[in-house]
Structure formats: C-alpha cells, structure tokens
TITI-877692 format. One record per residue (C-alpha): x, y, z; residue in three letters; residue number from 1. Coordinates in nm, 3 decimals. Layout:
N
         X         Y         Z   residu   num
         X         Y         Z      ALA   NUM
...
This chain:
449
         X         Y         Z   residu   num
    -3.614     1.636    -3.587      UNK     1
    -4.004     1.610    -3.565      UNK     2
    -3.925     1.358    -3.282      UNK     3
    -3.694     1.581    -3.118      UNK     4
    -3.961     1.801    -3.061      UNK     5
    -4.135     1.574    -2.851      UNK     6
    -3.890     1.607    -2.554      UNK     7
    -3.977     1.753    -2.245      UNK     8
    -3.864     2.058    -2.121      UNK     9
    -3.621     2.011    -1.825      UNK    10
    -3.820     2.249    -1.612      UNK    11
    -4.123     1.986    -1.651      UNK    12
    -3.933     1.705    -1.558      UNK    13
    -3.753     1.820    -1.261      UNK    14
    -4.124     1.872    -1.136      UNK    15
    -4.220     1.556    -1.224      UNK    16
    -3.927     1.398    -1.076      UNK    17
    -4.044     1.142    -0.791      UNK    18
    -3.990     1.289    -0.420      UNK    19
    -3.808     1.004    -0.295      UNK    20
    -3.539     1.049    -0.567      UNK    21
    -3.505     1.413    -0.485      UNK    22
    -3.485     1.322    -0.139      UNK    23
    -3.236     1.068    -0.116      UNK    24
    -3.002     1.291    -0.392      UNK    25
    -3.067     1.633    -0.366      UNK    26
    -3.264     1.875    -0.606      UNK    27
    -2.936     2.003    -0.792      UNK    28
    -2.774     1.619    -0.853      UNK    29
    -3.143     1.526    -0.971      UNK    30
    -3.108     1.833    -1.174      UNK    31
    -2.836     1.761    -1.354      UNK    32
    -2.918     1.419    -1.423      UNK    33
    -3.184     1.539    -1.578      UNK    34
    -3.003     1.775    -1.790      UNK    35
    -2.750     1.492    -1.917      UNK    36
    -3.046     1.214    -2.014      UNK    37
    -3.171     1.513    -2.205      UNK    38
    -2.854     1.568    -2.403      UNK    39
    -2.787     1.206    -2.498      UNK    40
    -3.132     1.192    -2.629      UNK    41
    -3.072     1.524    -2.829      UNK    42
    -2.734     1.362    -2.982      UNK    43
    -2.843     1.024    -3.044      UNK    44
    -3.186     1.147    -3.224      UNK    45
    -3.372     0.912    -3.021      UNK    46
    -3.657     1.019    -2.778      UNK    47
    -3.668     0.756    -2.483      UNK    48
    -4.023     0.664    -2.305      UNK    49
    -4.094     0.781    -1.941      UNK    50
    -3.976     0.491    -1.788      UNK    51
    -3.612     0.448    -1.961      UNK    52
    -3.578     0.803    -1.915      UNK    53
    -3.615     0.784    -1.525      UNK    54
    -3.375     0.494    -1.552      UNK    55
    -3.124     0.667    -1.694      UNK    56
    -3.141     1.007    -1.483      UNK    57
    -3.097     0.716    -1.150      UNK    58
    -2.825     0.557    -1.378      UNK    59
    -2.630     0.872    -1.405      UNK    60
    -2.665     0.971    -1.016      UNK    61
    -2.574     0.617    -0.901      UNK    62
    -2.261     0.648    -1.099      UNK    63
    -2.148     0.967    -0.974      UNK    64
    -2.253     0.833    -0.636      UNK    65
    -2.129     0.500    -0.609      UNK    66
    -1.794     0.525    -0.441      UNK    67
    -1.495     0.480    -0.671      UNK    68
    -1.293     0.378    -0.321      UNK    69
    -1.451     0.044    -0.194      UNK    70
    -1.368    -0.240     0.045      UNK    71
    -1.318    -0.527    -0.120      UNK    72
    -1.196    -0.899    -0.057      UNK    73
    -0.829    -1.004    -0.146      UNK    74
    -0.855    -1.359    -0.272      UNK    75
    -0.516    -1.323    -0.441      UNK    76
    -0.250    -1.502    -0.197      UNK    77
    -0.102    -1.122    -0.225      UNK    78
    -0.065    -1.026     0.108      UNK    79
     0.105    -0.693     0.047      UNK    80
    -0.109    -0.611    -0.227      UNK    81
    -0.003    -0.277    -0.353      UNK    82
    -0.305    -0.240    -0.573      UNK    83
    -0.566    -0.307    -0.313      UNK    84
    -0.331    -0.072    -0.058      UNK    85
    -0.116    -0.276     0.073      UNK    86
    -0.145    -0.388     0.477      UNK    87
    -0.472    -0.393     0.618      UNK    88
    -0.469    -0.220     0.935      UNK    89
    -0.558    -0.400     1.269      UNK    90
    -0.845    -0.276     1.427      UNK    91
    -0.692    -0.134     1.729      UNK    92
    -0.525     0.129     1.388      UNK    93
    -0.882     0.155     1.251      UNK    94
    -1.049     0.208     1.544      UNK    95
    -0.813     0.479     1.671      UNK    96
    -0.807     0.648     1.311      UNK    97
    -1.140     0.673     1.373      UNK    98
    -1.126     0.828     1.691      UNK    99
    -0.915     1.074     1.640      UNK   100
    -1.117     1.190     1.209      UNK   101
    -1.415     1.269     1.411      UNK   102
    -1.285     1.557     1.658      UNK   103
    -1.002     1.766     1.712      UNK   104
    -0.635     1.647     1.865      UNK   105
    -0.331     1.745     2.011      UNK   106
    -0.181     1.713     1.672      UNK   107
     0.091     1.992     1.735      UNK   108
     0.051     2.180     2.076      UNK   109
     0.171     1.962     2.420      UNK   110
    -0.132     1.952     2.658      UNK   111
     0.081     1.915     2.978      UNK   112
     0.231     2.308     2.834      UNK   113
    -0.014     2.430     2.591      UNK   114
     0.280     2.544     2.381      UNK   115
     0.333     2.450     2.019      UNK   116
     0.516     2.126     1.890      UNK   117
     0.562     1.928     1.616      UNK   118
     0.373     1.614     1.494      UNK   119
     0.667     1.401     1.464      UNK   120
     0.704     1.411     1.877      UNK   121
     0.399     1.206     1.866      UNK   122
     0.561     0.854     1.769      UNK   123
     0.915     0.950     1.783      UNK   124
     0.967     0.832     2.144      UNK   125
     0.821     0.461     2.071      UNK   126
     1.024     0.457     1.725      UNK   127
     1.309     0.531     1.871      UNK   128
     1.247     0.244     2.177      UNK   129
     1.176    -0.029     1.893      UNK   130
     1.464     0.045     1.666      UNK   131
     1.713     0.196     1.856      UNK   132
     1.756     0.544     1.684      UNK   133
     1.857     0.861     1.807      UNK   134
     1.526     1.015     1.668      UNK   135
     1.205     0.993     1.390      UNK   136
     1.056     1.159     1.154      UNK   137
     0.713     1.032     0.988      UNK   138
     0.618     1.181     0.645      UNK   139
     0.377     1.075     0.367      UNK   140
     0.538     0.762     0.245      UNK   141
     0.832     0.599     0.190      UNK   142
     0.928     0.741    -0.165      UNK   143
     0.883     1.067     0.009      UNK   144
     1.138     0.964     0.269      UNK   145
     1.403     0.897     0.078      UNK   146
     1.283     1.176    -0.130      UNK   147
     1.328     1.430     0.177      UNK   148
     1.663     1.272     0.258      UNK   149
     1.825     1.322    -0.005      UNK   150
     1.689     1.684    -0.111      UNK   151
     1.784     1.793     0.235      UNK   152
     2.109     1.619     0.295      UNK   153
     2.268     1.592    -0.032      UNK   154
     2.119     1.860    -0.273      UNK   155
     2.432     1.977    -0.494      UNK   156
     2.635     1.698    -0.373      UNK   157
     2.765     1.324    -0.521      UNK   158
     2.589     1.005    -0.373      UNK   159
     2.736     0.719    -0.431      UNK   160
     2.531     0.409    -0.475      UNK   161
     2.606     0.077    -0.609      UNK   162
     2.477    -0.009    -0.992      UNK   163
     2.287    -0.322    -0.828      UNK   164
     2.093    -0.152    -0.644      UNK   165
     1.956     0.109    -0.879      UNK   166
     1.580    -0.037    -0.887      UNK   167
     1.281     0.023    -1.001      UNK   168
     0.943    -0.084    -0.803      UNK   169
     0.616    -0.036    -0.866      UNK   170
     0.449     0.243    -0.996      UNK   171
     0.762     0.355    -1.216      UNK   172
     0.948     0.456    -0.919      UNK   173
     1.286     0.488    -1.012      UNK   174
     1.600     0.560    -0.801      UNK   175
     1.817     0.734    -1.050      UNK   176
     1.528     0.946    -1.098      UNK   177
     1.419     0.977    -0.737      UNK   178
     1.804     1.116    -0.687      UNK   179
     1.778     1.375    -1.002      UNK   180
     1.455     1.506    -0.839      UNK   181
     1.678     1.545    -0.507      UNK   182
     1.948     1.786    -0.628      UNK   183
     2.182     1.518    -0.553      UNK   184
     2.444     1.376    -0.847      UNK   185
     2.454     0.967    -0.898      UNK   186
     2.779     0.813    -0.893      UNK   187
     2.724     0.446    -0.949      UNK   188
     3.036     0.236    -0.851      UNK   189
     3.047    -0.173    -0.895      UNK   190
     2.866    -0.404    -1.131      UNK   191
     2.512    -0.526    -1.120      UNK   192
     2.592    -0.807    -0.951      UNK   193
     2.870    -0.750    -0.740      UNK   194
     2.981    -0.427    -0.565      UNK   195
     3.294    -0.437    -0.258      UNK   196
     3.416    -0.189    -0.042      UNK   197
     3.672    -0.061    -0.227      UNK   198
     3.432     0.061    -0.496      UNK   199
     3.259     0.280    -0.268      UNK   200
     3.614     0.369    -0.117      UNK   201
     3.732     0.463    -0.466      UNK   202
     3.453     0.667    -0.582      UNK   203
     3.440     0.889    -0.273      UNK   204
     3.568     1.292    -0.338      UNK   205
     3.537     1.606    -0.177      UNK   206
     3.246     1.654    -0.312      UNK   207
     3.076     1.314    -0.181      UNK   208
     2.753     1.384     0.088      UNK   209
     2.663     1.035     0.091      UNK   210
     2.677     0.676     0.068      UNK   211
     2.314     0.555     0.004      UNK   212
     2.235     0.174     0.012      UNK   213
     1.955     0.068    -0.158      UNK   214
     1.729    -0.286    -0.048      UNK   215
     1.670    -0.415    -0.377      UNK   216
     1.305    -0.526    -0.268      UNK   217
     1.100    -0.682    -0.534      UNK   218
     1.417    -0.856    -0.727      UNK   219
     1.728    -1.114    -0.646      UNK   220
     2.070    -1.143    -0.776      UNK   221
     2.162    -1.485    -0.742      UNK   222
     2.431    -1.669    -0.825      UNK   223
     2.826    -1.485    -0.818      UNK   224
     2.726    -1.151    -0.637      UNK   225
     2.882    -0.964    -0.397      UNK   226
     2.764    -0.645    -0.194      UNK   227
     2.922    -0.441     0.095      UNK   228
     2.762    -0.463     0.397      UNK   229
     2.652    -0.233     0.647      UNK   230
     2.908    -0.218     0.926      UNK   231
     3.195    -0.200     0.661      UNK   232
     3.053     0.085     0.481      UNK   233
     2.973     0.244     0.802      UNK   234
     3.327     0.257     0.919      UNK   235
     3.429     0.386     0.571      UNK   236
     3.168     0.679     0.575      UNK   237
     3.352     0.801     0.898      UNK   238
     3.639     0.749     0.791      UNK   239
     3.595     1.001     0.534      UNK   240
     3.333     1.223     0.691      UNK   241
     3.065     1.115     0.465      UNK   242
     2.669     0.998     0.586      UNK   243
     2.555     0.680     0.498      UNK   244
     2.200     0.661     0.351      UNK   245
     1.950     0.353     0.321      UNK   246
     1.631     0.335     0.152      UNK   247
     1.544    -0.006     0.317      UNK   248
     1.192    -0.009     0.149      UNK   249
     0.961    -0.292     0.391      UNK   250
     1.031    -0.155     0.745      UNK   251
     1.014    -0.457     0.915      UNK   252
     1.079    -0.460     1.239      UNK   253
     0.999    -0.853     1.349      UNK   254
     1.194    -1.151     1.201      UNK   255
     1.088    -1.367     0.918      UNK   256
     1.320    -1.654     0.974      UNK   257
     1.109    -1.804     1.236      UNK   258
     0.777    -1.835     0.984      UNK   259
     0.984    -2.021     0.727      UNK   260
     1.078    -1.702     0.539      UNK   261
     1.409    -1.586     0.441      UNK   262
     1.552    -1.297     0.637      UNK   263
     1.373    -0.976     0.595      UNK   264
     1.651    -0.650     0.680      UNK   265
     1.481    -0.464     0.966      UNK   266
     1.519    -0.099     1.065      UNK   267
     1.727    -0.222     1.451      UNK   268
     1.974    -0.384     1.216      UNK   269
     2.045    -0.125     1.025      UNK   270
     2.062     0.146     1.315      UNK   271
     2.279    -0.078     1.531      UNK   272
     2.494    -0.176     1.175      UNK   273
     2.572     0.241     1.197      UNK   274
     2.395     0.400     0.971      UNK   275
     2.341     0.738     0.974      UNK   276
     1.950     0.774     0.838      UNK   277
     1.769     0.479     0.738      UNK   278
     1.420     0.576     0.551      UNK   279
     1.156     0.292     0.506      UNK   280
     0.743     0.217     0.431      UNK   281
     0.547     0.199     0.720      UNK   282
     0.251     0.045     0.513      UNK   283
     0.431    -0.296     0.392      UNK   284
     0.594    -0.551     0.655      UNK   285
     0.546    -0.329     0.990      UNK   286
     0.180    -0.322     0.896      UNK   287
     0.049     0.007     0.963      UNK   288
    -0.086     0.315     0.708      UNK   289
     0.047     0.429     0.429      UNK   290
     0.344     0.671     0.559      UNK   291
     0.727     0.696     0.511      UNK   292
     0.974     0.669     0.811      UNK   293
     1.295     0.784     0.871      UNK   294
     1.517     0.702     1.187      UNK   295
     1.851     0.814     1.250      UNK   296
     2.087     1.027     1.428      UNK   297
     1.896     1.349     1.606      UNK   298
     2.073     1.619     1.417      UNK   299
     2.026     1.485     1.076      UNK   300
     1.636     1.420     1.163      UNK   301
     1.600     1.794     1.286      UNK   302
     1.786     1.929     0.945      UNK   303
     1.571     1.694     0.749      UNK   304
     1.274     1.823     0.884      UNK   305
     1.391     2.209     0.899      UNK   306
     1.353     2.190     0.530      UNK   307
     1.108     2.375     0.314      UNK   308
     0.950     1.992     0.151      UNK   309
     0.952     1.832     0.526      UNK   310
     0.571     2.074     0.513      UNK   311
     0.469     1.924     0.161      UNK   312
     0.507     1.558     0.273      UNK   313
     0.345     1.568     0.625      UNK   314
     0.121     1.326     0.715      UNK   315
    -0.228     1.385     0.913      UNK   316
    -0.333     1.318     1.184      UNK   317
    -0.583     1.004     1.140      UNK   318
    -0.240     0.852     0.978      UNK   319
    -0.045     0.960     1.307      UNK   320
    -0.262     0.761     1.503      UNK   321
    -0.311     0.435     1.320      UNK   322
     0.075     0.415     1.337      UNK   323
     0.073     0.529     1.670      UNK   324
    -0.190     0.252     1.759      UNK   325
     0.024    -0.010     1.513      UNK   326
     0.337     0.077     1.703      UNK   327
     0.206    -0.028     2.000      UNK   328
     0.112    -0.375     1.957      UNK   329
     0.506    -0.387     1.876      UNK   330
     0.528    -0.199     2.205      UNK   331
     0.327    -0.508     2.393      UNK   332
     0.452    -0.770     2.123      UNK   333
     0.117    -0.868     2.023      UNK   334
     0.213    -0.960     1.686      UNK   335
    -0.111    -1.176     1.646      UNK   336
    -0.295    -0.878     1.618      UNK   337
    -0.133    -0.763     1.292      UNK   338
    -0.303    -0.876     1.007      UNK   339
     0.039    -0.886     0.785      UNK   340
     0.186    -1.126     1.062      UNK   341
    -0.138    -1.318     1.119      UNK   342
    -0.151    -1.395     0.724      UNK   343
     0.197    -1.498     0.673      UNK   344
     0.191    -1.720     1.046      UNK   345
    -0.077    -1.870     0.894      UNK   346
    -0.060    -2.283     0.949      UNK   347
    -0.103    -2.471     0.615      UNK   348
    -0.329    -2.737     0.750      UNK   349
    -0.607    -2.432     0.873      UNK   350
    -0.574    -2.262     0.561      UNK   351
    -0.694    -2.607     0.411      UNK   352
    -0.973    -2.627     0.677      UNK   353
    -1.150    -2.322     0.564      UNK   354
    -1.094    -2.412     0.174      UNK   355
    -1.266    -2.699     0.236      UNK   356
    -1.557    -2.542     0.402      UNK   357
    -1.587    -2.319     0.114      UNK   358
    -1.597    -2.616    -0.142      UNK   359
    -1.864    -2.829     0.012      UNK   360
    -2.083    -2.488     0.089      UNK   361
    -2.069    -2.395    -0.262      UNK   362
    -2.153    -2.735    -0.399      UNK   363
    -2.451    -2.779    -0.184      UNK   364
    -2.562    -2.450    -0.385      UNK   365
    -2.410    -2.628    -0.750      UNK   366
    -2.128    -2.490    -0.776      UNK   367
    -1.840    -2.741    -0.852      UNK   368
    -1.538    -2.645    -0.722      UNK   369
    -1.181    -2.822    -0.677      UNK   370
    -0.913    -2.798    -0.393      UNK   371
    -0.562    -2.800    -0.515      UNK   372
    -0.210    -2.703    -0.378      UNK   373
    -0.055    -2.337    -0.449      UNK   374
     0.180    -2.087    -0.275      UNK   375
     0.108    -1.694    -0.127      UNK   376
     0.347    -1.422    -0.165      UNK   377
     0.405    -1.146     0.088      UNK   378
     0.379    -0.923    -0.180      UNK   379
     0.464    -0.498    -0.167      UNK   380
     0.840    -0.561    -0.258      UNK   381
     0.931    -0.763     0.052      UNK   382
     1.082    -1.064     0.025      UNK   383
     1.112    -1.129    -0.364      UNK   384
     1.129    -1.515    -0.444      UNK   385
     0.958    -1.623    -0.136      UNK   386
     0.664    -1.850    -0.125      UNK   387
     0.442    -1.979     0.141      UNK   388
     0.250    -2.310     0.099      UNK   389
    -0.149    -2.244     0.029      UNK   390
    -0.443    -2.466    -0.062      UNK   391
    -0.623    -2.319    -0.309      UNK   392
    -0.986    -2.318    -0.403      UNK   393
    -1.035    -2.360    -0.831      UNK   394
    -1.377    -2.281    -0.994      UNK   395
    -1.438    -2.589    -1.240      UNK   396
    -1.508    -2.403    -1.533      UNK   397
    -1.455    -2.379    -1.891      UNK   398
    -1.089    -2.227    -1.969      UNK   399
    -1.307    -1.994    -2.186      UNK   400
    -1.511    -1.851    -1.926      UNK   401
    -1.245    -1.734    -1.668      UNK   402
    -1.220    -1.399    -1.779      UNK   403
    -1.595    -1.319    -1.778      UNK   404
    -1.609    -1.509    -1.406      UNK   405
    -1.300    -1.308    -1.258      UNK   406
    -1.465    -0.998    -1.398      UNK   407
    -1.832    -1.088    -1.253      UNK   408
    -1.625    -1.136    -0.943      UNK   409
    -1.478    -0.781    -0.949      UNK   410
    -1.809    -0.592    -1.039      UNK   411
    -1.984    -0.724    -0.723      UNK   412
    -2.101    -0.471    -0.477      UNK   413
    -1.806    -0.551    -0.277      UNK   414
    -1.526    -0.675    -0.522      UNK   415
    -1.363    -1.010    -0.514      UNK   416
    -1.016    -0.984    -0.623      UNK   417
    -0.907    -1.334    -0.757      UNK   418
    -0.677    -1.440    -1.008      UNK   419
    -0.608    -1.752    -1.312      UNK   420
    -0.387    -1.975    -1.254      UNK   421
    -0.314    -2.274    -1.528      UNK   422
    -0.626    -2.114    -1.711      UNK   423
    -0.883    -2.138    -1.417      UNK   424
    -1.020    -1.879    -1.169      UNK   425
    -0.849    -1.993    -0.828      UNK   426
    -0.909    -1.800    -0.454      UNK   427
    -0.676    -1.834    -0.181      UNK   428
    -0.809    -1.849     0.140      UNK   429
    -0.458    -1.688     0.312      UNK   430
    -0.585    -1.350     0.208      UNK   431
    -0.935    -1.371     0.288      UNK   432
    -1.000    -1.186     0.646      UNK   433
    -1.222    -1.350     0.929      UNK   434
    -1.577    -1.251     0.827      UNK   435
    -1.551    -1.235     0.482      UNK   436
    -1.656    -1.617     0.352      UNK   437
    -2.032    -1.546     0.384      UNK   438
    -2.005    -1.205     0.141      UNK   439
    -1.733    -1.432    -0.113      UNK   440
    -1.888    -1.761    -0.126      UNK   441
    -2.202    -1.514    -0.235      UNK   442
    -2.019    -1.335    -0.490      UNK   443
    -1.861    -1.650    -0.627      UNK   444
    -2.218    -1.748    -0.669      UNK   445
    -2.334    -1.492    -0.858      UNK   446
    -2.070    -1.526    -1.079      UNK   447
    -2.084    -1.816    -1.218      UNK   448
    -2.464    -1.888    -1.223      UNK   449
C-alpha cells in the first residue's frame, strides 16, 4: 500500500507526457492510456519505473491503433480464401472503388434527367448483356440473395427442394434455416443422393411457390446419384404455374473446362436452362466484391426489390463500382486481368520458376528451404474436389517448430498466411500476388531466425 502511494497523479503525467506522443495520438487517446497503465499498476500492487510506464501507455495506444483489418499475403494455395475475403479485386475494381469513396456519385438520380432512380440500374444493363436475363438486382451478398428471394417470393408458401441439396457452407450457413428465416415452408423430396423429376412432380400442391435448386458447392456426391436438371424442372414449374429458384452459390460466368477444371455451373446456363431467378456471390468465381446477385425475369426482380428487406441488404456505392469496373473486363473479355482467373490459368512450370527464386534467395540469407510438388484449390465453395498442380516451397525445420514459425509468420506487420503440410510449414507461390516476394521472403526470414 505504502508503494501505492508512490504513483503519480494522472494530471502530472499527462503533463509530462512527451509532445511527439501527444502529437501523433491526440491529447484524449494519450489520456486514457494514461489512465489504464495507472489502473493495472493499482491492481497488480506493483509501481512500474518511468520508463516501463511510458512503454506501456504507447503499448496500449498502438493496440487500439493498429488496424485489426490488414493486407496480408495468401501463401495458402487457397485461391478463394473465405477467411482472408475471398477474390482479390483487380485494380481497375480498386482503383474505381476508390474513385468513387472519395466524392459524391450518381448513386440514385440519372444525370441525363436529374430525376431519382434506383442503384440497381447501374449494372443491370451489363448483367443482363453477359448472362442473358431479363433484369438484376445487386444486394449485400449472396446469402442475402437467396435470403431476399425467398422472403419476397415465397413467404407463407411450400418450396420444394431436393434432400441433396440441403447444405451447409461456411460460416454455419444453413439452407433449411436460411428458408425458416424466409417465411417459406421446406418440403424436401428425393434422397441424398439421388432426386428425379417425378419427386419434385409429386410433391408439388396448391400451396407450392417454388421449386428452388440448390449448387451443392463445397461437397460431391459421387458414385449412384441422380439429380433433375434444369430444363426438365423448368418445363415442370410451368407446367404447374410454379417459379423455379436457384441459389447457384460461385457466379461464374467464364468456363473452367478449358484450365483443366471440371465444369463450373454459370449464371447464362442457368438463365437460358429457364429458370425463373437465379441468385449467386459476386465475390467467389466472377471475381469482384463481396455482393449477392440475382438475375431473372423483370417482374420477379421488381417484386423482389419492392420489398421492405430489398432496403436492409443494399449495397453502397464503392461496392457498385468495383463490380461495375469487374463487369467490364467481362464486357472486353480481358479475363487476364482478373486475379481469380490469372491464379487458376496459372502454368505449372512458372509457378516453379518463382519457387525456385524464392529458395536460392533465402538460402543465400541461411535459410534452408526445399521445393516439393503439391496442389491449389480454388477455394470459396467452387469446385469441391478439384486440384491444380503447384510446386511448393517447405521450410526445413524441426516438425516441432512449425507452429511457432507459422505463427511468427502471421504476427508480421503484414501477415503471411501459410499452412503445414506432412508436419512442415509449406508456401505456395499460386497465391502469392506480383509484388509481394520481397515483403514474404522478409517475413519468412524473420521467422525462423
């Protein structure tokens, strides 16, 4: 207690507190730093010397001020990478995000009229040129979507939707519960791993709204399955004056076939397959921000967005325009631009190339490294089961020391995401973007030494 008495007042110290630090932070954040070293010195019983006690007031301000949002470097051979959010945006996207955060825009009045409009006008015309719908809607993302779909178009009404295709992807999202949330009442017809026509046929009653097909996403079914396909269970939805639904989930709108993957659904297949509303991610295999899309018939897109949630699940308008500017290299088919596309076109033997450059940089500096073969994932629930060919770059290391290396790795000013594979930190170069090596290879130093 006697010691206790020996702290300063926090008065005293906020005038001894240096000018730069009160500069740089501000008199109130130096304030309270103050105020907290003071407390934890109180609690502990222990009064700290001058020096440790400036230490911690710059301790406490650099936590609250370090950004808990960072860049960071994707070594993972996860290309959609939900946790590090998913596609990185070309930099025609960035750049026009940018643009558009620092002033005001025509977000919702027509400059050639000065009336009012609505957001959704803004990339509706090019969406509907690429895909072949009616009309488009853009909203926050693509649970939202399907989340809006259903609340607007089948609230108090049965959907019927195949037991195979109730999934669940990341984050615990859930499409029984996504459809409980809607208003809308489940009716699950087939098995889980096969599901016909007549299933759907059988289920549907007077009080049917919907057919809703679900891409499974981040999960196969292989072996004796069975599913319905589009263009039957369009001409049964007619035929009984039902809609049919689709939560297709990637939004891809290029082919995978030709870069060795197996076929991705796009959105043009499933308009031109008949279906009446198809909702999808615009953040995952099209490659632009996070948003949710839905394309469809005109009239269904106009009651969708007449309803009260279509206001809570808007997007803004720096997300407008880095779809708007992502949309467009579609528009001019300058796929290379793309970052998703550019890392999954990716040749094996370049991939190698820069590996290789990174192990005989880092040994020149010590570091022993080895180069050894290993397969990238698309990632974001696209494309489950499919691999592309890598060369990976392993950190010779004691088994025992991985988990202290891939954590040194993640606590550097700008985080390098890796992972272990057969008990050893390994980077793949796939993931890396152009004019990152110099900041990783640096990192990768510092953790290990």
């Amino acid at each position: 207690m006697a010691k206790l008495r020996t702290l300063p007042s926090v008065n005293r110290l906020l005038e001894d507190a240096p000018d730069a630090l009160v500069r740089a932070h501000g008199r109130a954040l130096v304030l309270y730093a103050i105020q907290e070293v003071l407390s934890q010195e109180r609690e502990s019983g222990s009064v700290s010397d001058a020096s440790d006690r400036w230490k911690g007031v710059e301790a406490i301000i650099e936590a609250l001020r370090q950004p808990a949002l960072r860049a960071c470097i994707n070594a993972t051979g996860v290309i959609l990478h939900t946790n590090l959010g998913r596609a990185p945006l070309a930099e025609e996207a960035a750049q026009a995000a940018h643009r558009i955060a620092r002033g005001y825009a025509t977000l919702e009045i027509d400059p050639g009229t000065g009336r009012r409009g609505i957001r959704h006008d803004a990339v509706s015309p090019v969406l509907t040129y690429l895909t072949g719908a009616e009309d488009a809607a853009v909203v926050n993302n693509g649970a939202a979507a399907t989340l809006l779909m259903l609340t607007a178009l089948a609230r108090g009404r049965e959907v019927i939707v195949s037991r195979g295709e109730l999934v669940e992807i990341g984050g615990a999202f859930r499409m029984p519960e996504i459809m409980r949330l809607s208003g809308s009442r489940m009716v699950e017809v087939g098995t889980t791993n096969r599901t016909r026509v007549k299933d759907y046929e059988a289920a549907i009653t007077p009080k049917t709204a919907a057919i809703l097909k679900v891409h499974t996403s981040n999960f196969q079914v292989v072996g004796f399955t069975e599913n319905a396909g589009l263009k039957e269970l369009a001409v049964l939805a007619q035929q009984h004056g039902v809609l049919l639904l689709e939560d297709l989930g990637s939004g891809a709108l290029l082919d995978s076939a030709p870069f060795g993957l197996a076929p991705e659904p796009r959105v043009q297949e499933s308009i031109a397959a008949g279906v009446d509303l198809v909702a999808c991610s615009a953040d995952k295999m099209l490659g632009g921000p996070q948003a949710g899309l839905l394309l469809g018939r005109a009239t269904l897109i106009a009651t969708v967005l007449k309803h009260p949630l279509a206001r809570a699940v808007r997007v803004d308008k720096m997300t407008l325009a880095a779809l708007l500017a992502t949309l467009d290299l579609y528009l001019t088919q300058a796929y290379s631009l793309l970052p998703v596309w550019r890392m999954i076109a990716l040749a094996p033997g370049k991939i190698a190339d820069r590996a290789a450059a990174w192990k005989s940089r880092l040994e020149e500096d010590g570091v022993t490294t080895e180069l050894e073969p290993g397969e990238s994932t698309v990632g974001g629930g696209s494309l489950p089961g499919e691999r592309l060919p890598t060369t990976l770059l392993a950190l010779k290391l004691p088994k025992s020391r991985a988990g202290a290396v891939l954590d040194a790795l993640r606590r550097q000013t700008l985080p390098v995401i890796a992972r272990v594979h057969d008990g050893r930190v390994v980077l793949d170069p796939r993931t890396v973007l152009e004019g990152e090596d110099d900041a990783l290879l640096a990192a990768i130093r510092t953790a290990v030494s």
